[in-house]
KEVEXLO-74711 format. One record per residue (C-alpha): residue in one letter; z, x, y. Coordinates in pm, whole numbers, padded with zeros to 5 digits. Layout:
N
{aa = A | z = Z | x = X | y = Y}
...
This chain:
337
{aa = X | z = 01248 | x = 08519 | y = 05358}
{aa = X | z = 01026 | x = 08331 | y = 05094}
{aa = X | z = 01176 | x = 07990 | y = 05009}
{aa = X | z = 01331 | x = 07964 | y = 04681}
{aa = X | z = 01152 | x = 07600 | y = 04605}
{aa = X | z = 00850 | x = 07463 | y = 04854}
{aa = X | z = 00786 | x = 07082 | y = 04790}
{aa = X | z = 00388 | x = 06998 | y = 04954}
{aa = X | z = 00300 | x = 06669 | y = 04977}
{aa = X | z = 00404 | x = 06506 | y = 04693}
{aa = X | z = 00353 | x = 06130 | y = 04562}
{aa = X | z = 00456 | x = 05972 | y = 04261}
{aa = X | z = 00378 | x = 05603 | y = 04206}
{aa = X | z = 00488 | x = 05388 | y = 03952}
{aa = X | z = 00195 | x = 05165 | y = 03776}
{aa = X | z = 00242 | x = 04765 | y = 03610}
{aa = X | z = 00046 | x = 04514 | y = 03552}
{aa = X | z = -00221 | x = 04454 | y = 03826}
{aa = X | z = 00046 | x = 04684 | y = 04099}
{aa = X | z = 00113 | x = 05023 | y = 04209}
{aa = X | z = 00439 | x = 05116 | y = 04394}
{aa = X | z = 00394 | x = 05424 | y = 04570}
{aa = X | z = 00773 | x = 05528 | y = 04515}
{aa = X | z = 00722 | x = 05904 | y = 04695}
{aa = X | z = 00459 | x = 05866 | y = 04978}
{aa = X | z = 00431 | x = 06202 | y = 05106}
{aa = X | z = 00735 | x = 06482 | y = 05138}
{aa = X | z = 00720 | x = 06833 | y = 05234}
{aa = X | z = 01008 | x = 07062 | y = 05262}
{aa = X | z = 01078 | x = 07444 | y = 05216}
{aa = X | z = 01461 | x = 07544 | y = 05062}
{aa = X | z = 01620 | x = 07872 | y = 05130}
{aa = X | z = 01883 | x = 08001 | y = 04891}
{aa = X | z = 02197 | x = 07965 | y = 04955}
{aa = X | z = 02083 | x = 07694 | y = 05221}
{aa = X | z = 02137 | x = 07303 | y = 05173}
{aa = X | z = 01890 | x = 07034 | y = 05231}
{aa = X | z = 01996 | x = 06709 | y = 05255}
{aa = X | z = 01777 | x = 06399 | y = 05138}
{aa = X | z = 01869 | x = 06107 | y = 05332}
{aa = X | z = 01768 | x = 05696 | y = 05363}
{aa = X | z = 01845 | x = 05361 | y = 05244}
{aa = X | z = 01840 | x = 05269 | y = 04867}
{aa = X | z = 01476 | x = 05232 | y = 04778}
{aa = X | z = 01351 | x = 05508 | y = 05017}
{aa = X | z = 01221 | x = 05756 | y = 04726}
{aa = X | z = 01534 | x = 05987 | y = 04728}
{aa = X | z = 01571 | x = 05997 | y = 04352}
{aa = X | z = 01276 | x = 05954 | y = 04265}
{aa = X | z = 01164 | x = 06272 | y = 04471}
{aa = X | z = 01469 | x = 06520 | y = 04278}
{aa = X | z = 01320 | x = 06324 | y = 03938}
{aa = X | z = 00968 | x = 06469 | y = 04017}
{aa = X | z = 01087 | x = 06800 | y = 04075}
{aa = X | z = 01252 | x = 06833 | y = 03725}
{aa = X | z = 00927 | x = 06619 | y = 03555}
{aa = X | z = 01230 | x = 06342 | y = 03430}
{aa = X | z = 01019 | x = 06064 | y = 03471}
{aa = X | z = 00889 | x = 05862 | y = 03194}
{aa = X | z = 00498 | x = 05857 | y = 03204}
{aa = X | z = 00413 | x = 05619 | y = 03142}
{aa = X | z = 00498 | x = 05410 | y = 03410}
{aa = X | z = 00552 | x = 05685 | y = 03652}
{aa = X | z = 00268 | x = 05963 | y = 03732}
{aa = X | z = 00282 | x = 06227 | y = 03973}
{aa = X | z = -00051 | x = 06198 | y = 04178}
{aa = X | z = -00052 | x = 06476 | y = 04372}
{aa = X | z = 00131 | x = 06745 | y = 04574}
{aa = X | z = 00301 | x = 07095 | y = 04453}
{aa = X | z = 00659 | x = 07242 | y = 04353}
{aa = X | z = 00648 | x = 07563 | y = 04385}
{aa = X | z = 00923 | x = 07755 | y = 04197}
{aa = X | z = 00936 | x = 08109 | y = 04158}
{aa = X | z = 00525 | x = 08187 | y = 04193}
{aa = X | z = 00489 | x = 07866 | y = 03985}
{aa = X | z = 00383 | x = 07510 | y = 04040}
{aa = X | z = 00637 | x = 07304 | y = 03823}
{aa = X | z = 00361 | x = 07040 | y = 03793}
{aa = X | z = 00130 | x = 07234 | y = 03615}
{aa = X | z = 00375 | x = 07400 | y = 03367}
{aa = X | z = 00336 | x = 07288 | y = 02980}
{aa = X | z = 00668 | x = 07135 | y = 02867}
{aa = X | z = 00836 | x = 07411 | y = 02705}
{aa = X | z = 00817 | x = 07631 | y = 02998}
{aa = X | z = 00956 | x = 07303 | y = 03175}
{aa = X | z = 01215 | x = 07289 | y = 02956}
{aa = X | z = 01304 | x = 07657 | y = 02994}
{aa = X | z = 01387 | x = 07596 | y = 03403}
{aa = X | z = 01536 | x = 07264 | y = 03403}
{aa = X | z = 01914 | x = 07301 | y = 03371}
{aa = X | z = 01854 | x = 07669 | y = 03379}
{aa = X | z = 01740 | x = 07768 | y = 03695}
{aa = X | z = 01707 | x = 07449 | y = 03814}
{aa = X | z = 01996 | x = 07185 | y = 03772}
{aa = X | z = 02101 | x = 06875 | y = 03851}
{aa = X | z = 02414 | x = 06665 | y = 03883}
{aa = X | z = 02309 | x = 06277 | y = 03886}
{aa = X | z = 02437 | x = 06024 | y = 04013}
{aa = X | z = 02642 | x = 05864 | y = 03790}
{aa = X | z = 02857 | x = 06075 | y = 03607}
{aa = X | z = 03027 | x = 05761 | y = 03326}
{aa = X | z = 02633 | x = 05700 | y = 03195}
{aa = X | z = 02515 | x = 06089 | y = 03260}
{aa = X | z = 02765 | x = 06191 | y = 03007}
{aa = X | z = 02726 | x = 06163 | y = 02623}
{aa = X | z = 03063 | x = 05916 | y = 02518}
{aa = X | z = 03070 | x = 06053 | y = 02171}
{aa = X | z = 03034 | x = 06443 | y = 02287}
{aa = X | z = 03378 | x = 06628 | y = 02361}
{aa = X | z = 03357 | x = 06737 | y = 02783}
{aa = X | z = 03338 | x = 07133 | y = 02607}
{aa = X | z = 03068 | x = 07050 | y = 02330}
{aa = X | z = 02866 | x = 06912 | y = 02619}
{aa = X | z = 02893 | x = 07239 | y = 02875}
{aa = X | z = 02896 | x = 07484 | y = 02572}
{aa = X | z = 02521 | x = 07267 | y = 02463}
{aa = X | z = 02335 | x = 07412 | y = 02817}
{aa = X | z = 02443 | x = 07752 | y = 02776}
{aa = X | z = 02366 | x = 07803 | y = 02404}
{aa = X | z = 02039 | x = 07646 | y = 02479}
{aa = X | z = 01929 | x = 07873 | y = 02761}
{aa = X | z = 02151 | x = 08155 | y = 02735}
{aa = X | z = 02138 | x = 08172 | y = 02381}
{aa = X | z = 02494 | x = 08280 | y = 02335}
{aa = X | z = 02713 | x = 08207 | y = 02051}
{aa = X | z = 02925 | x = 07882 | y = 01974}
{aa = X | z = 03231 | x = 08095 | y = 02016}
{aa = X | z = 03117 | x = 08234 | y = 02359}
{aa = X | z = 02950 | x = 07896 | y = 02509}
{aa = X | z = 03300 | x = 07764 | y = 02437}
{aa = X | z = 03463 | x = 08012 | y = 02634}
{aa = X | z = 03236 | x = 07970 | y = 02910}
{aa = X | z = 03336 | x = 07610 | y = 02927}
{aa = X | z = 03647 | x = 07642 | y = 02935}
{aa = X | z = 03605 | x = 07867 | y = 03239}
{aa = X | z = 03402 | x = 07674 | y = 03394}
{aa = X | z = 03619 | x = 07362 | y = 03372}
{aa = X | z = 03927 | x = 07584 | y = 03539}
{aa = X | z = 03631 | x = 07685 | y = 03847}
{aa = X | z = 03564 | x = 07334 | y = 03908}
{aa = X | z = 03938 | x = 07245 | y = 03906}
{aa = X | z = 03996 | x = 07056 | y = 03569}
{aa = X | z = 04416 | x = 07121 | y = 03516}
{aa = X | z = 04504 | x = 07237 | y = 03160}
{aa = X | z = 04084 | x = 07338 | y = 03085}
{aa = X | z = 04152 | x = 07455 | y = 02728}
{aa = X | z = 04291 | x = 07126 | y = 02582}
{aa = X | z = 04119 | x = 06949 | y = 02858}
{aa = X | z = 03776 | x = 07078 | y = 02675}
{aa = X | z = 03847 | x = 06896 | y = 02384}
{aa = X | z = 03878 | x = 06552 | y = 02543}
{aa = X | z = 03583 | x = 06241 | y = 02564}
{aa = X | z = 03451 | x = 06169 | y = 02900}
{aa = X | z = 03650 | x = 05806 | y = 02903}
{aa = X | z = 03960 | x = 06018 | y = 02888}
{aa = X | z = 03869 | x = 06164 | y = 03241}
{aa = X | z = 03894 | x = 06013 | y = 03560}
{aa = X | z = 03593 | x = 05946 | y = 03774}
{aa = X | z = 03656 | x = 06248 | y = 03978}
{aa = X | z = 03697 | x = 06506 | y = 03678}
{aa = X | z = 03426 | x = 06332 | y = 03510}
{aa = X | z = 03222 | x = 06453 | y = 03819}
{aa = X | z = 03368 | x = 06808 | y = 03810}
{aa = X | z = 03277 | x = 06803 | y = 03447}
{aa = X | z = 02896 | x = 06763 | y = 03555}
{aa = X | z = 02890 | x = 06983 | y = 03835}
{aa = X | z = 03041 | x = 07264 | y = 03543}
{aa = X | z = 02756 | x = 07160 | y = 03338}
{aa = X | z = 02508 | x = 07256 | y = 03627}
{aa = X | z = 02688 | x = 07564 | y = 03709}
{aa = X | z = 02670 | x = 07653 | y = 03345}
{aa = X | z = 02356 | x = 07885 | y = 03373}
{aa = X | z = 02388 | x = 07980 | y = 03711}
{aa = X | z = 02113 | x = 07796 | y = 03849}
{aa = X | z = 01899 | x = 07889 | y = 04160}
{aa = X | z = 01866 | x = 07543 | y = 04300}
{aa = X | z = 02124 | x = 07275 | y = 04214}
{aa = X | z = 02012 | x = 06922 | y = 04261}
{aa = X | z = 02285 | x = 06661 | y = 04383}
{aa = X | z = 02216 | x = 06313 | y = 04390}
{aa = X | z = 02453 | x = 06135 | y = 04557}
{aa = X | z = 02779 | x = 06343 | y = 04378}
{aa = X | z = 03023 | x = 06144 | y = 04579}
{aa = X | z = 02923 | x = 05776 | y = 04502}
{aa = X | z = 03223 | x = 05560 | y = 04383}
{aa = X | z = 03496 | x = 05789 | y = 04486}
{aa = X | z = 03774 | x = 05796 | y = 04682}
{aa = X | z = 03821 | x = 05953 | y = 05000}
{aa = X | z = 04025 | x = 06234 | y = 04928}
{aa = X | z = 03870 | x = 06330 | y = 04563}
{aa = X | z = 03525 | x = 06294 | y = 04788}
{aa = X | z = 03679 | x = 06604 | y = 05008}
{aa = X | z = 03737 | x = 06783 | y = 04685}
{aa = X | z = 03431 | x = 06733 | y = 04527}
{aa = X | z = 03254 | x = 06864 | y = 04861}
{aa = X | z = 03475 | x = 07168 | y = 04911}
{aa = X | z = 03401 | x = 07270 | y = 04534}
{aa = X | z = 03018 | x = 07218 | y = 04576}
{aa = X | z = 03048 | x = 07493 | y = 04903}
{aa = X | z = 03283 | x = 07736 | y = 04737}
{aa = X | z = 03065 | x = 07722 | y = 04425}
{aa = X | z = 02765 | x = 07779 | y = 04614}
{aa = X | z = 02870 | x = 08094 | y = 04846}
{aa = X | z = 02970 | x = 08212 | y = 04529}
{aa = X | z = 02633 | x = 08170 | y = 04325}
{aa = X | z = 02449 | x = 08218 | y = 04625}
{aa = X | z = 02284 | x = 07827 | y = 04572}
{aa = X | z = 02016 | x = 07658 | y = 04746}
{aa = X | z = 02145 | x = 07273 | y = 04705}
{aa = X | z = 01912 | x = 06936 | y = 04776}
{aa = X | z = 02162 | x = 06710 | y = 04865}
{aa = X | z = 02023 | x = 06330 | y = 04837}
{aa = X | z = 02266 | x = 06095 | y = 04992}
{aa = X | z = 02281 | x = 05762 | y = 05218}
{aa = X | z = 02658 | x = 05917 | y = 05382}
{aa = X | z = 02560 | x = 06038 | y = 05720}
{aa = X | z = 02903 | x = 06242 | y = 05733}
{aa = X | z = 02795 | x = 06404 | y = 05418}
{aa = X | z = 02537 | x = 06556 | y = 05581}
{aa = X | z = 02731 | x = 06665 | y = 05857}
{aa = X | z = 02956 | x = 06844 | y = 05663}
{aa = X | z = 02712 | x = 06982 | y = 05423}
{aa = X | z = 02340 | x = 07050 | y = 05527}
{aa = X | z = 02168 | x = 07305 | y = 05731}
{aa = X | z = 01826 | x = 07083 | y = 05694}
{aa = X | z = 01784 | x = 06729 | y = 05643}
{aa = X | z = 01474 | x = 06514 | y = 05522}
{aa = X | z = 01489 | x = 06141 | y = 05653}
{aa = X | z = 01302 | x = 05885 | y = 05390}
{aa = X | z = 01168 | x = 05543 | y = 05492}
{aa = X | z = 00949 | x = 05333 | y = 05232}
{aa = X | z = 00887 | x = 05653 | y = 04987}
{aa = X | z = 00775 | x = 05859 | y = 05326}
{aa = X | z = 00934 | x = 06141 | y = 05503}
{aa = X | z = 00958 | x = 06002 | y = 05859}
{aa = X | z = 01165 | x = 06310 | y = 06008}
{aa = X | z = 01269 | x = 06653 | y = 05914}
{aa = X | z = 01496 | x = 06884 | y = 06159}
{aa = X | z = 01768 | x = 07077 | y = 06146}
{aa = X | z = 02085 | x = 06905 | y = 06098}
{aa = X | z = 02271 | x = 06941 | y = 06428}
{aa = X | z = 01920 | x = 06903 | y = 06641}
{aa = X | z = 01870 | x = 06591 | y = 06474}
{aa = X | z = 02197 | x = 06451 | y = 06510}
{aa = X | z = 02150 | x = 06582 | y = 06894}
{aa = X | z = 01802 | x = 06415 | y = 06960}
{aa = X | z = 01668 | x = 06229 | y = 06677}
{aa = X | z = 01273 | x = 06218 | y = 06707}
{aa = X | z = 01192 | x = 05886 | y = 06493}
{aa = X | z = 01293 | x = 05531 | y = 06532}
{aa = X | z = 01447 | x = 05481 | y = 06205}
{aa = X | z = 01637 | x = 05783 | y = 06240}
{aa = X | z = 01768 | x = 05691 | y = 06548}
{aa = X | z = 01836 | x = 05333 | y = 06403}
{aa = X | z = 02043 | x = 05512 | y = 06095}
{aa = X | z = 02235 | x = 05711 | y = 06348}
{aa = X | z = 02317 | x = 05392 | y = 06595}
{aa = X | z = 02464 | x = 05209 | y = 06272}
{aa = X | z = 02744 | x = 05429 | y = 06210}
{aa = X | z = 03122 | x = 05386 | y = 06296}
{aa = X | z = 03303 | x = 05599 | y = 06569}
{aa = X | z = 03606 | x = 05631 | y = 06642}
{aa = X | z = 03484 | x = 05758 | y = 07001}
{aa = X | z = 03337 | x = 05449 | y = 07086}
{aa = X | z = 03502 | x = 05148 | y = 07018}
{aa = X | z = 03212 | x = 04849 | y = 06965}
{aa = X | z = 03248 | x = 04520 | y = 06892}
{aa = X | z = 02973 | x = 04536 | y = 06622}
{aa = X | z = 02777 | x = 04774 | y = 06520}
{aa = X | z = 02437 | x = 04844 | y = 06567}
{aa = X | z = 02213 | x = 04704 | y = 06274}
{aa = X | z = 01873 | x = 04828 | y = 06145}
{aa = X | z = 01725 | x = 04428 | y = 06140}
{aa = X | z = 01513 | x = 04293 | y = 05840}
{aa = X | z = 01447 | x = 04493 | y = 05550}
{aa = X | z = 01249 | x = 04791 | y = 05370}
{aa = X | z = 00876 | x = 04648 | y = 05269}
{aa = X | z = 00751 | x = 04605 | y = 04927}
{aa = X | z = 00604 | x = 04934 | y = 04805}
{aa = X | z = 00337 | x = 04713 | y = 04623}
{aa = X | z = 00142 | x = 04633 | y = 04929}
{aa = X | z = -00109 | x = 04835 | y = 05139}
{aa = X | z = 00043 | x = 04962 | y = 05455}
{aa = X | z = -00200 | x = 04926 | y = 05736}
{aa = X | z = 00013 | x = 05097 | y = 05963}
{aa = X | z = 00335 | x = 05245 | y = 05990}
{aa = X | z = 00577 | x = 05066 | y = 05764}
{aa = X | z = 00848 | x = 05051 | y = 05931}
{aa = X | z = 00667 | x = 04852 | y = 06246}
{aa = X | z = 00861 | x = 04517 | y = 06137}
{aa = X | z = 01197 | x = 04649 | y = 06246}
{aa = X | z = 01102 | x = 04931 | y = 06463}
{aa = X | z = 01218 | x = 04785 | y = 06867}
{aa = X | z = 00938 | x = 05069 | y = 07018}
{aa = X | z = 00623 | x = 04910 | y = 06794}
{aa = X | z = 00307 | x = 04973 | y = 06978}
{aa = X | z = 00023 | x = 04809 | y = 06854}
{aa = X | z = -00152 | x = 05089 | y = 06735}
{aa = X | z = 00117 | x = 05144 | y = 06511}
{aa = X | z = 00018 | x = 04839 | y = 06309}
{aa = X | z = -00326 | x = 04922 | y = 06269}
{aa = X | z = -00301 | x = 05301 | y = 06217}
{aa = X | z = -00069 | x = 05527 | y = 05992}
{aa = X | z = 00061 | x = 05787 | y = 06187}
{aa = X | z = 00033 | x = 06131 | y = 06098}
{aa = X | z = 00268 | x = 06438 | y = 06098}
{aa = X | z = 00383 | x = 06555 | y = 06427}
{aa = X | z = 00488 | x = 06901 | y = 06423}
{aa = X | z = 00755 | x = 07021 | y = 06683}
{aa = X | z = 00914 | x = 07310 | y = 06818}
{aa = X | z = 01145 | x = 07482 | y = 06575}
{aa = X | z = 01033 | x = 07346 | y = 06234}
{aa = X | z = 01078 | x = 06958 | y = 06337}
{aa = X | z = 00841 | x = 06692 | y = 06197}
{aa = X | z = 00840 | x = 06350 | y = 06290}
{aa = X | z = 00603 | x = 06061 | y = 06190}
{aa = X | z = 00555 | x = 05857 | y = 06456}
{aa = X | z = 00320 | x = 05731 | y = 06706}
{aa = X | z = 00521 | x = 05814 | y = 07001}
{aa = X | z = 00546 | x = 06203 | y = 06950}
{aa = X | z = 00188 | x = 06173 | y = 07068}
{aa = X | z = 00245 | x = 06021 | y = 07365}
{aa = X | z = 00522 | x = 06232 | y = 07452}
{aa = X | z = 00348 | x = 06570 | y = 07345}
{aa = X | z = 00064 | x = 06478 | y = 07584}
{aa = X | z = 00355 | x = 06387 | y = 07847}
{aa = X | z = 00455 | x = 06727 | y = 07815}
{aa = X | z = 00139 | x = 06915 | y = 07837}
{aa = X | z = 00077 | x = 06677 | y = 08196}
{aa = X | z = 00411 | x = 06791 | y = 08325}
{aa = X | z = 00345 | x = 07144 | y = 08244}
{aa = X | z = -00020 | x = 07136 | y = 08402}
{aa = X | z = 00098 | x = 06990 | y = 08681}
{aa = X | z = 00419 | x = 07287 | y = 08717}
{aa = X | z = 00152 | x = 07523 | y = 08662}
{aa = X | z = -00084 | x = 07431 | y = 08921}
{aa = X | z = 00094 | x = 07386 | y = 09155}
């Protein structure tokens, strides 16, 4: 089945005075509708910056997207003129940021600002974009919709306020629905909710969701695929439950190690030590050599490339070399004798 978005080695950098800061280094993924992909890595990895690029929501200047494709539907987004832009974004392609208080107009009734998408794109009548709204706040679980419509986003909590922006992504049906981090400053329980209603919603409009998110148990509740980020790179990319089984990449592995268990009880946990580089400087290497405990030293001198693995895996490291040639020994050596 043909993806419904293919992302090919993109890069976007962000330019100053005198400085560059490669913010997306390099990431490659394939999404399947109805299929989620989750985006994951510390703050400053090139997350949202990556979902930005995708929907061309970058100011340029400073930002510029130097190279790579987003395919779309036959199309690559980055060569589109910005009225067909304009015609996917929040049509066929939406997004729900991350902060639903400042993504929200203050002085724009919750309806007025649903009812807005779909008269743009679907060109339906006040009357009709209204009703939609309405509806749409009932799907995503707003109590008392119709007079709820007419209310200002400060008279909704932080979890309706959220609802209110997933019902403005649903609002044309999209294909791919872009969540960045949808559960940020929540509680617990309305964090459930809000991750229930993005799974019902999207077996029922038949979705393909990029989920970009620093919650590991996110991920295991929502992806099929997940994309690991280090320094604006993709270091890994597997499938969610053989990554969680055998993670590939040190950083990965590192990310993994550094979450609480209630299965194993641990004085402290295990830390990731130092911190992400500058994405000013030249990497010589691989960047994450200062805090990686398996550094060889060609991994300060030489940027490793893309290891492909079986079943769709990629890892960027310098020890999936030495392991695939470990491999092929063992398997001579079976062979022969």
């Amino acid at each position: 089945m043909e993806p419904v978005l293919s992302v090919r080695g993109l890069r976007t950098c962000f330019y100053g005075d005198n400085h560059e800061v490669r913010a997306v280094d390099g990431i490659s993924y394939d999404l399947h509708a109805g299929k989620t992909l989750a985006v994951v890595g510390e703050s400053g990895s090139g997350k949202s910056v990556h979902a930005l690029s995708i929907l061309r929501l970058l100011p340029e200047p400073p930002a510029k997207i130097v190279s790579g494709e987003i395919i779309f539907a036959g199309r690559d987004l980055l060569k589109l003129g910005r009225q067909d832009m304009r015609a996917i974004r929040g049509n066929r392609i939406a997004m729900i940021f991350q902060e639903p208080m400042s993504s929200l107009n203050p002085v724009l009734k919750v309806g007025e600002q649903i009812a807005e998408a779909i008269i743009l794109h679907q060109k339906a009548s006040p009357q009709a974009a209204w009703a939609k709204a309405v509806d749409l706040l009932k799907k995503v679980g707003i109590p008392h919709a119709s007079e709820r419509s007419n209310d200002f986003p400060h008279q909704f909590s932080g979890g309706m306020r959220q609802r209110a922006m997933i019902a403005i992504a649903l609002s044309c049906e999209p294909d791919v629905l872009i969540a960045d981090e949808p559960t940020t400053a929540l509680d617990v329980t309305i964090q459930a909710q809000i991750l229930e209603l993005m799974k019902d919603l999207q077996k029922e409009y038949k979705m393909a969701i990029v989920l970009i998110t620093h919650n590991i148990g996110v991920v295991a509740e929502m992806a099929d695929d997940i994309a690991v980020m280090y320094a604006g790179r993709q270091v890994e990319a597997a499938g969610v439950s053989a990554l969680f089984k055998d993670p590939q990449h040190p950083y990965t592995r590192g990310l993994l190690n550094s979450i609480p268990s209630i299965y194993a009880c641990k004085e402290r946990l295990e830390a990731i030590p130092g911190t992400p580089p500058e994405l000013t400087r030249e990497f010589p290497g691989c960047p994450f050599v200062p805090r990686c405990p398996v550094a060889m030293e060609r991994c300060q001198t030489q940027d490793p490339p893309q290891f492909h693995l079986a079943n769709g895996r990629m890892s960027n490291c310098w020890h999936q070399e030495a392991q695939s040639q470990e491999r092929r020994h063992r398997y001579k050596a079976a062979t022969e004798s």
